[in-house]
C-alpha positions in Angstrom: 18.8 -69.2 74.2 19.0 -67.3 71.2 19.2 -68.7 68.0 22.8 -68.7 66.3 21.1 -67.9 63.0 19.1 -64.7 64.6 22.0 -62.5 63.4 21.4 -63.5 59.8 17.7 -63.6 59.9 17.7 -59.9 61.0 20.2 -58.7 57.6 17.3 -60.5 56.0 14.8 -58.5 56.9 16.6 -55.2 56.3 17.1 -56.5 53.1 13.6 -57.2 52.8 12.2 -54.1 53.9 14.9 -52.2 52.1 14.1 -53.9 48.9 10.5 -52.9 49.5 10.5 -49.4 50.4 12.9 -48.9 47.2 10.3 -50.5 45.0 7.0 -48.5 46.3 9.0 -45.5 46.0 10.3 -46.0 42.3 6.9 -47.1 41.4 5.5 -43.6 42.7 8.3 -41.7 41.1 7.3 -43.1 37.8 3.3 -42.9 38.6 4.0 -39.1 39.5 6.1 -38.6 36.4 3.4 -39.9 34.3 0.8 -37.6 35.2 2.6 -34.8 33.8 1.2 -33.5 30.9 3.4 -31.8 28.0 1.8 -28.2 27.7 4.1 -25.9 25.7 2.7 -22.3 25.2 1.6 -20.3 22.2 4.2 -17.8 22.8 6.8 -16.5 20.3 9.0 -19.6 19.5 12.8 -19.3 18.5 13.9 -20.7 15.2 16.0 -23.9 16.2 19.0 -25.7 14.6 18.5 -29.8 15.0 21.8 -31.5 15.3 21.7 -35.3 14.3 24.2 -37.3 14.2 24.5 -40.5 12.3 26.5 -43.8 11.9 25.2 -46.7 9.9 21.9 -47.5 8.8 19.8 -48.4 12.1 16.4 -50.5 11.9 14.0 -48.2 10.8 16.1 -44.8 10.4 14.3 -43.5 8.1 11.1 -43.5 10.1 13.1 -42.2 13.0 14.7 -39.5 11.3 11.3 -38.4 9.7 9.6 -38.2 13.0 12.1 -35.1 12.8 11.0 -33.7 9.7 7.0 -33.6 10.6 7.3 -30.9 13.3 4.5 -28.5 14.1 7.2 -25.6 14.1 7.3 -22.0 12.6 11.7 -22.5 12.1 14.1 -25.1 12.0 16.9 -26.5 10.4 18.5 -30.4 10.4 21.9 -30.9 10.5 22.9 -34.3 9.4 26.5 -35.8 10.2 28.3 -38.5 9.2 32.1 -39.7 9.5 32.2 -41.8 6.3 31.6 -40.8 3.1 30.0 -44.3 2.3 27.9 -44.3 5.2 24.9 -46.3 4.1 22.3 -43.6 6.4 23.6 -41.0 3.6 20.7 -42.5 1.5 18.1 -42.0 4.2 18.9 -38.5 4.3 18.6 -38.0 0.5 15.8 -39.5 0.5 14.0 -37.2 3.2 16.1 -34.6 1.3 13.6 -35.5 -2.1 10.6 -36.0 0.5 10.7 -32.6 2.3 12.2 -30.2 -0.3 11.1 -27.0 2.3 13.0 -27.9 5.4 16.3 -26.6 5.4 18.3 -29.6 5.3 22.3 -29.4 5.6 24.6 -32.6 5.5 28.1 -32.1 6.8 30.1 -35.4 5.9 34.0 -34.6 7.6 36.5 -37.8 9.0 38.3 -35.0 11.1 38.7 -36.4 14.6 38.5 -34.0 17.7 39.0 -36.4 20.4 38.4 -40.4 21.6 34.6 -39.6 21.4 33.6 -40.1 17.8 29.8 -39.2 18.8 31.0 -35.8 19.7 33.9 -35.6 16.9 31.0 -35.5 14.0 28.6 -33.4 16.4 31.8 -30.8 16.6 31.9 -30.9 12.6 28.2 -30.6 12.2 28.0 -27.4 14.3 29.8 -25.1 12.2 26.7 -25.8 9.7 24.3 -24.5 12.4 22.3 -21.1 11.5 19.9 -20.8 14.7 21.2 -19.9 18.3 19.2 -22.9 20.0 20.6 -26.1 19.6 19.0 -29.2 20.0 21.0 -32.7 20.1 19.2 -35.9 19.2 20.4 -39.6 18.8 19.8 -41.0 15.5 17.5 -43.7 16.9 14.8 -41.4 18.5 11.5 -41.0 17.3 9.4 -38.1 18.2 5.7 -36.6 18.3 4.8 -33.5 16.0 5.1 -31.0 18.8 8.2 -32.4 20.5 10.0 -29.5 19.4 7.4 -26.9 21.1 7.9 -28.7 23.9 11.9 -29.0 24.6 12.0 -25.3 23.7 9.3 -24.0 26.0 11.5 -24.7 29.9 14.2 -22.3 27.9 12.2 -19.1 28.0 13.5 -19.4 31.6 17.1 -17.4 31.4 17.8 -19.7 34.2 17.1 -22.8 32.7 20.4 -23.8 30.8 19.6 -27.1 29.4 16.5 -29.4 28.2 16.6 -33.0 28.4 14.3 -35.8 28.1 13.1 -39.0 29.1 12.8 -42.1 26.9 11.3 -45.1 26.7 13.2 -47.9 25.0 11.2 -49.6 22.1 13.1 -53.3 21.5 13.1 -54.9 18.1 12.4 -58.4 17.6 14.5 -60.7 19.8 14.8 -62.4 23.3 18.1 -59.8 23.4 16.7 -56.8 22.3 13.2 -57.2 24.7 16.0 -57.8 27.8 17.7 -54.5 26.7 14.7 -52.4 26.8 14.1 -53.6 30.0 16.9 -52.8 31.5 16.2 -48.8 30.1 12.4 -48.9 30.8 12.7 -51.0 34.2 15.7 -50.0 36.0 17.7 -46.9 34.8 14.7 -44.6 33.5 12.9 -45.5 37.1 16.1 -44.5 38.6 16.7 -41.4 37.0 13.0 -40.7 38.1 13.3 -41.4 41.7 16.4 -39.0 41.9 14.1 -36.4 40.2 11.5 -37.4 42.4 13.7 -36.1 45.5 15.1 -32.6 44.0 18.3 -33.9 41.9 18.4 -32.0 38.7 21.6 -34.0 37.2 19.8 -36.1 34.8 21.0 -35.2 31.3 20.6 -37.5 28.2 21.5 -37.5 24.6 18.6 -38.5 23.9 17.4 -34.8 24.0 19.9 -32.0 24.8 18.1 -28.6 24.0 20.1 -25.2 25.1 21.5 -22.0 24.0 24.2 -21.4 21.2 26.0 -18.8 24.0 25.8 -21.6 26.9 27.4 -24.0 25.1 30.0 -21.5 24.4 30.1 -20.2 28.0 31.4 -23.8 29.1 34.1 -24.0 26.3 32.1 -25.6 23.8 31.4 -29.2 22.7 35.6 -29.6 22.2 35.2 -30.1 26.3 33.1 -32.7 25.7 35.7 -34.3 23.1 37.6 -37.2 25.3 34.4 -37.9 27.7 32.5 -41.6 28.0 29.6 -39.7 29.6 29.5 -36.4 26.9 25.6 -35.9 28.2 26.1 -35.7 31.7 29.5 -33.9 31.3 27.6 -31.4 29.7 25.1 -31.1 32.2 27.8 -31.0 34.7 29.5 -28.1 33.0 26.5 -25.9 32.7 24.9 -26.4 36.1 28.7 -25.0 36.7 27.3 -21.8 35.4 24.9 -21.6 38.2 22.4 -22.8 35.4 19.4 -25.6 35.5 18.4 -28.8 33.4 15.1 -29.0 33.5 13.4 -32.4 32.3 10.9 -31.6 30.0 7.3 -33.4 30.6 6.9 -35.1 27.3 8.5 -38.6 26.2 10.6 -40.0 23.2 10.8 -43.0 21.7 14.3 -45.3 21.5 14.6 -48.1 18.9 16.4 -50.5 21.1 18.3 -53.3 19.1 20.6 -56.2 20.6 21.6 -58.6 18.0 22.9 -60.7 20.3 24.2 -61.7 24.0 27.1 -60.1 23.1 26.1 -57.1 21.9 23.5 -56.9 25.1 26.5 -57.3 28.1 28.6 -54.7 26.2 26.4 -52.2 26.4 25.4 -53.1 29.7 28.9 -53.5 31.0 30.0 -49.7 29.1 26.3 -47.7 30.9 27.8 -49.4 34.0 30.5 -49.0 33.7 29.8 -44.8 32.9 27.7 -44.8 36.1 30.8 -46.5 37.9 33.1 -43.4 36.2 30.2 -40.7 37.5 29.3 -42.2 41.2 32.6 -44.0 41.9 31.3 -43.7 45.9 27.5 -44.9 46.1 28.1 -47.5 42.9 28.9 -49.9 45.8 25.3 -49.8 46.7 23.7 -49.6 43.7 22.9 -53.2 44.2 20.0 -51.9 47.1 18.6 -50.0 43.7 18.4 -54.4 42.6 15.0 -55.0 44.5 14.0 -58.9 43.6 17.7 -60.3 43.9 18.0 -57.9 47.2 14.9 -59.2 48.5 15.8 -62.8 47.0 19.0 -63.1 48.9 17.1 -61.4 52.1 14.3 -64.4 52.0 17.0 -66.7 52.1 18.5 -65.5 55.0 15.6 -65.7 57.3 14.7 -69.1 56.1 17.1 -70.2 58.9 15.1 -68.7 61.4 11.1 -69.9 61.8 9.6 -67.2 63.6 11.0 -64.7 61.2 9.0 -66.6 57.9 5.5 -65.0 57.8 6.7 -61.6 57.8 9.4 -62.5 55.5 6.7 -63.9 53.1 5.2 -61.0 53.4 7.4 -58.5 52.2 8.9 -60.9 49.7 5.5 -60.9 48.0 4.8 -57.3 48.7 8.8 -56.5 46.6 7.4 -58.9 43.8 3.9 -56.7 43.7 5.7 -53.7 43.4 7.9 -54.8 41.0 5.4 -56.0 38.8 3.8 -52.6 38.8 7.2 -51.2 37.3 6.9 -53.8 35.1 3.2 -53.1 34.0 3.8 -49.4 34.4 5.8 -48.7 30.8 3.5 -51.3 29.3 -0.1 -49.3 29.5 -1.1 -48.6 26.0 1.6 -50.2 24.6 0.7 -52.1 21.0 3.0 -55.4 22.4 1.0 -57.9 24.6 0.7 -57.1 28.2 2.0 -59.9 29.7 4.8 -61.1 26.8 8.1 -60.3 28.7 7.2 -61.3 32.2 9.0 -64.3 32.0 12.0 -62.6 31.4 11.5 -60.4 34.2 13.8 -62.7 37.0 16.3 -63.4 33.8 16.8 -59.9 33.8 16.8 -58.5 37.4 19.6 -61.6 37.7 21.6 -60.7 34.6 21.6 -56.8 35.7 23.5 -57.8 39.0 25.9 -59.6 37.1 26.9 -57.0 34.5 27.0 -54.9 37.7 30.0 -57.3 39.7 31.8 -57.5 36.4 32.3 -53.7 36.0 33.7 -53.7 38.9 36.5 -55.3 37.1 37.4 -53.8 34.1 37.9 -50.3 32.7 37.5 -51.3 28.9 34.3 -50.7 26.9 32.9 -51.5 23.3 31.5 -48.8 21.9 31.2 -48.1 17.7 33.4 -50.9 16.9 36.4 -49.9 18.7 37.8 -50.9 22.1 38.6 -48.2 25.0 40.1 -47.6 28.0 38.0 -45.5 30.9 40.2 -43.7 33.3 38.9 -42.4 37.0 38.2 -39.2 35.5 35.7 -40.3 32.6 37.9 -40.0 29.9 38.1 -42.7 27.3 41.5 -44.0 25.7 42.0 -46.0 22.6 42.9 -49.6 23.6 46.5 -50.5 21.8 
């Protein structure tokens, strides 16, 4: 007679091996990725306009922002922006300003709004300022390598490449909040973005980097369509693979400062990126939790436990899901200055705290974001809370 718990014990093992086969193919996604070598060419290089804006004095911005100013690059300008006069990060950029008197430097301070998206407001401001035809757009807590412009500009000498991006690895500061929120970046959504890439999807776009051509941001009605959206980086991807255009993610790797004072500050950010992914992939969100591989193959263990004969190969792929993971874990640590092993306690903390901020953006549509509440619509587009 079959066992009344049979039914169960086979959804566990489908979650097991599901959980599994996720995990080996993330980890060879990011392996593969890895191996890629940056390798821009010693061709003629186009003079380049560097947008960055900025709000607030970050940890360590002026290291960031000088990462910028140290580029092994013939011509290039820096745009900075800024909303408020009295924004403290003015005094950053004076004092790179004083440090770098040759690099064409331009501030553009302006309040003028241009839509619910500040980000994109002060980046619509800035551009005006810009002298060069290729644009590149970088968040304010990126730090870069000397030839990081060389290489975001080479993929472009293709007409059909439209826009640059790049990866990043998240870099938190000191903090139990901080080290979960670089884990969520470095574990689970750069891996992610990587195994799409892995199999042929070119939609990855982050602001991060964003490197294209004055004329294509023109050709998709320039950054004012941007002005209203949650997810301006991959609107804009969206809006120039429209024009039958590329992204192409460039080989090498930035560096993101990633700073959570506290558990607050951690879910809202959390809750607002998945809450954006919920706004981009309203559809296979609901499965996003197969992408969860310890708590899937947590809950899958569980199921079989019922069920006797089912345990050894349950064991099995449990502990074969936990290897895996680990290597994802180990994977963004090699050569790393922090100690190997110094988060891996936190690693079933946050695996468990990821599925959570996952259920509750199922049910809301408000985010946090620079102080100010907002409401997301189905269509991306961010309201001012009343």
């Amino acid at each position: 007679m079959a066992s009344v718990y049979l039914p169960a014990a086979i959804v566990g093992l489908v979650c097991l091996g599901v959980a599994l086969i996720h995990g080996l193919l993330t980890l060879t996604a990011v392996l593969a990725w890895r191996v890629r070598r940056p390798n821009p060419q010693l061709s003629s290089r186009p003079p380049v306009t560097l947008l960055k804006p900025l709000c607030g004095a970050e940890p360590n911005l002026y290291q960031h922002l000088k990462s910028f100013c140290m580029q092994d690059y013939p011509e290039y300008q820096i745009v900075f922006g800024v909303r408020d006069p009295l924004d403290p990060a003015l005094a950053v950029v004076q004092r790179l300003i004083d440090e770098f008197p040759a690099l064409p430097i331009d501030v553009v301070i302006s309040p003028r709004l241009h839509g619910s998206n500040y980000k994109i407001g002060n980046l619509i401001n800035m551009l005006e300022q810009a002298r060069h035809d290729v644009l590149i757009i970088a968040d304010s807590d990126v730090f870069v390598r000397r030839d990081y412009l060389a290489c975001v500009t080479e993929p472009l000498r293709d007409p059909i490449v439209g826009l640059v991006t790049c990866l990043y690895r998240d870099v938190p500061t000191p903090g139990v909040w901080s080290r979960l929120g670089a884990m969520y970046i470095n574990e689970w959504y750069i891996p992610s973005a990587l195994l799409a890439a892995f199999f042929g999807h070119r939609n990855y776009a982050s602001g991060q980097t964003l490197c294209l051509r004055k004329q294509t941001l023109e050709a998709i009605g320039g950054l004012g369509a941007l002005a209203d959206h949650l997810a301006d980086d991959y609107r804009l991807g969206e809006l120039i693979r429209g024009l039958g255009l590329r992204i192409e993610l460039s080989p090498t790797l930035v560096w993101a400062e990633h700073h959570e004072p506290d558990h607050d500050s951690l879910l809202h950010h959390e809750l607002r990126w998945l809450r954006t992914i919920r706004t981009l992939r309203p559809r296979s969100f609901r499965l996003i939790f197969l992408s969860f591989n310890l708590p899937l193959a947590l809950c899958g263990l569980l199921l079989t436990t019922a069920e006797p004969a089912f345990a050894a190969i349950a064991w099995t792929l449990f502990a074969a899901t936990l290897t895996a993971r680990f290597g994802l874990y180990i994977a963004h640590r090699v050569r790393d200055v922090r100690p190997l092993f110094s988060d891996l306690w936190l690693l079933p903390l946050r695996d468990l705290l990821l599925c959570w901020v996952w259920v509750r953006s199922f049910f809301t549509s408000r985010i946090t974001w620079r102080g100010g509440e907002f409401d997301v619509d189905a269509n991306g587009i961010m309201h001012r809370s009343s």
